[in-house]
N, C-alpha and C positions, 0 to 999 in steps of 0.2 A: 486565491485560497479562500475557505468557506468562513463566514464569520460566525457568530453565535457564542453562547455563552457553554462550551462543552465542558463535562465536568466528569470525576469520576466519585464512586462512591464506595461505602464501606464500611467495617464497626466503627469509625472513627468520622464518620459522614465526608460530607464532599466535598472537593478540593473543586474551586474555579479555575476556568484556564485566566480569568481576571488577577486571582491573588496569586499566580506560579508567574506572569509577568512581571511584578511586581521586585523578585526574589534576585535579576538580574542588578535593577536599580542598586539593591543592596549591599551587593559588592562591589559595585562600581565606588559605590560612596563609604564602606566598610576598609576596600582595599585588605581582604584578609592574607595574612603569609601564608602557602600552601608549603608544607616539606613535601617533596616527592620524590623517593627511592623507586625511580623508574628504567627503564631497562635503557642501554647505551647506543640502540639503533634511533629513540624516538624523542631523546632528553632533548633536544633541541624544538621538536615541536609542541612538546608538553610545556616547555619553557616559555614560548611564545602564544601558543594559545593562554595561558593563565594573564600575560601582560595583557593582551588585546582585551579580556573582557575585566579589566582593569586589580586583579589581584596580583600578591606579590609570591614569583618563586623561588625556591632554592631546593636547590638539587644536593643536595648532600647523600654519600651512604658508608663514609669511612666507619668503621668499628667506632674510632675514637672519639666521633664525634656527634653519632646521630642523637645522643640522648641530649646534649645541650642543644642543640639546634630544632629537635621537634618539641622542647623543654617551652621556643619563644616561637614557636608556629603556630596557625588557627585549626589547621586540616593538616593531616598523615596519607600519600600514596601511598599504597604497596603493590609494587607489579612488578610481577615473577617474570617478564620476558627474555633477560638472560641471567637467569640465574647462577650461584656458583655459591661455592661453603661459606665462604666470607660475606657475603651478599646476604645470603640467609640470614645469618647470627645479625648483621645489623637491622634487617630485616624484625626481626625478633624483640631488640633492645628497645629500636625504635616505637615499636608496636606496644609494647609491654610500660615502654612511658607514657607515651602519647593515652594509653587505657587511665594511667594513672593520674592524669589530669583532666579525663574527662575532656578528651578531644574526639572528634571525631576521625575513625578509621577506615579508609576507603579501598576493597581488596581488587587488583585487576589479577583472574589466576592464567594468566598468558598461559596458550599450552597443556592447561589443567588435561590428563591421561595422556602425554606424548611422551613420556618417561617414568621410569618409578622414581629417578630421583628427582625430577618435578612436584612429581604424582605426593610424595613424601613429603617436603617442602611444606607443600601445601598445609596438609595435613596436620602437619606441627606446626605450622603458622596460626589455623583453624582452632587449636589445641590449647595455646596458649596468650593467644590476643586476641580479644573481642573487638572485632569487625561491623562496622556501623549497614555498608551498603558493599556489594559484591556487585562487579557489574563484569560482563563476559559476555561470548559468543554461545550460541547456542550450544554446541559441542560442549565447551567447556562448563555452562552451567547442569548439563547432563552428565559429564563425566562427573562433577564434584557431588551431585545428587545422588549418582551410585547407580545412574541409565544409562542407557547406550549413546553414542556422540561419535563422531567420525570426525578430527582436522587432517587434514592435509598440508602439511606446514601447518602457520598456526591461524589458518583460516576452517572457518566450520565448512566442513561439506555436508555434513548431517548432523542434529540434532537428535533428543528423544521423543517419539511418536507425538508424547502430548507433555508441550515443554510448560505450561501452565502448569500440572501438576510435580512436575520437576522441580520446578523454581519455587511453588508451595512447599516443598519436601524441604528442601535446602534451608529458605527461611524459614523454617519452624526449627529445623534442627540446628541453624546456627544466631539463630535471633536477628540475621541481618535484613535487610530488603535486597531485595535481587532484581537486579538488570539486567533482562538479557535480550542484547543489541543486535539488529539486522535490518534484514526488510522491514521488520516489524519490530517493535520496540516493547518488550513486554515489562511493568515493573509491579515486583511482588513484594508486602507486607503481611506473612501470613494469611488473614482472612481477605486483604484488603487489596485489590486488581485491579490496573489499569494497561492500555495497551495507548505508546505513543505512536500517531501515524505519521511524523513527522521526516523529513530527510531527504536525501538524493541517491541515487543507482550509485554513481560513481565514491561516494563515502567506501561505499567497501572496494575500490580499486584503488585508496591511496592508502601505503601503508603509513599505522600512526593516528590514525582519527580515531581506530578505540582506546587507545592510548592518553588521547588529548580529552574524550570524553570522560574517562575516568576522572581527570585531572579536574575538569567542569565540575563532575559533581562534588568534587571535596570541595572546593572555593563554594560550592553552592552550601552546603552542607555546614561550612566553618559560618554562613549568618541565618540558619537558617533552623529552628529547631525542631521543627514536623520535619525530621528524613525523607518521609514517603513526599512531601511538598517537593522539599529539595532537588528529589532524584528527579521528579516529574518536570520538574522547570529544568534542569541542567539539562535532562535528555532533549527535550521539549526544543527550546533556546539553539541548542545545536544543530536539531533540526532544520528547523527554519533556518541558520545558516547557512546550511547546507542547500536549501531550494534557492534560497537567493544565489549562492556562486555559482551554481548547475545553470540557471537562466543567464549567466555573462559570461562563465568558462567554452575555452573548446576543447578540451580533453581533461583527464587525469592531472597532468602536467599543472596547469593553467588553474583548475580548480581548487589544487592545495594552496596557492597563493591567494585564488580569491575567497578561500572558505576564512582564512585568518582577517581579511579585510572585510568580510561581512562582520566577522564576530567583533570586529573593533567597533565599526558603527551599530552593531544592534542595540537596540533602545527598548522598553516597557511599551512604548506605544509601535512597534513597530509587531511586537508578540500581541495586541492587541487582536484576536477575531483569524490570528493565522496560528493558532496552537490547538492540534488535533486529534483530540482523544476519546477514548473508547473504553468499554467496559472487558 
């Protein structure tokens, strides 16, 4: 992979791929708790991706208890992947404390337009918890922009024409930075754009990796306090995990096992000159 000092810029100037290596270190040695109200096909990966890159999870999302529990957390999931009434309202509590202490809220809108009572959800999630970073497929960060978006299940088949302007729309209108994950890795802070080239084909053939990347950027996010840094190293970071398992995997299969055994040993000097980004 290419080395060099790439960087992106913006009203807020430029981020090195030097100090977004850095940001891994931090949780390594931070160890931040992530809460993560995450959906019950991927709890298991989300779980273990956060131990590998050395923070601590819990899954919590009873009514009764998510406000004391995101009360002693650093970072807040919230991902809509199976959602349901009960889920929502904790969904809601949790959010609505986590705002109140000034944590960071990280939204994954699973499915955002594959139902109206997704589609709603959302909405009044949007409505009433300030959300730090959104991070989605392209589909779904165009259906929550109010553009056109095609899933198929809850994989994008089509996004909106020009999802840069999409994802500008979105974070201006909800204050958050917006990720939106693919081929290409676009991440938006109103004025401020960057596109991560980082990753492997097979990422999107295992179900759960956008799932586990959300997860990334709250742990990134819970020591990190430029968001737009954050998101760009979590994205970044995962990347590169991803190119390293693809070079020792032989399928799908094989590669979710070795994408968690990259992310354990990934190191600050291994993100060195291999983090690849674009304006």
């Amino acid at each position: 992979m290419p080395g060099g000092t790439s960087k992106t810029t913006g009203r807020k100037g430029p981020i090195l791929s030097e100090a977004l290596a850095g940001i891994l270190e931090k949780v390594r040695r931070r160890q931040p708790v992530v809460h993560a109200i995450t959906n019950w096909v991927t709890a298991g990966d989300v779980a273990n991706l956060l131990q590998a890159i050395g923070a601590r999870p819990i899954l919590a999302f009873a009514q009764e208890e998510v406000v004391e529990i995101v009360s002693a957390a650093d970072a807040l999931v919230l991902n809509l992947g199976t959602p349901s009434p009960d889920r929502v309202t904790a969904i809601l509590l949790a959010g609505r404390r986590a705002n109140a202490l000034g944590k960071p809220v990280i939204l994954d809108p699973v499915g955002a337009g594959a139902s109206r009572f997704r589609t709603d959800a959302i909405a009044r999630i949007l409505s009433e918890v300030k959300v730090s970073v959104i991070r989605g497929n392209r589909a779904e960060i165009g259906a929550l922009a109010g553009m056109e978006g095609k899933l198929r299940g809850i994989d994008a088949v089509t996004g909106p024409a020009n999802i840069g302007k999409a994802a500008q729309d979105l974070s201006r209108k909800t204050g958050a930075i917006i990720a939106a994950t693919g081929e290409l890795n676009l991440i938006v802070e109103e004025e401020r754009t960057a596109v991560v080239r980082n990753g492997h084909p097979w990422m999107g053939q295992v179900t759960g990796t956008g799932c586990m990347l959300t997860a990334m950027i709250a742990a990134f996010a819970a020591v990190e306090k430029d968001l737009m840094a954050a998101t760009l190293s979590a994205v970044a970071s995962f990347g590169v995990a991803g190119e390293d398992a693809g070079r020792l995997a032989n399928g799908p299969g094989s590669f979710k096992a070795t994408l968690l055994d990259a992310l354990f040993k990934l190191r600050a000097d291994d993100l060195q000159g291999c983090i690849r980004l674009g304006g």
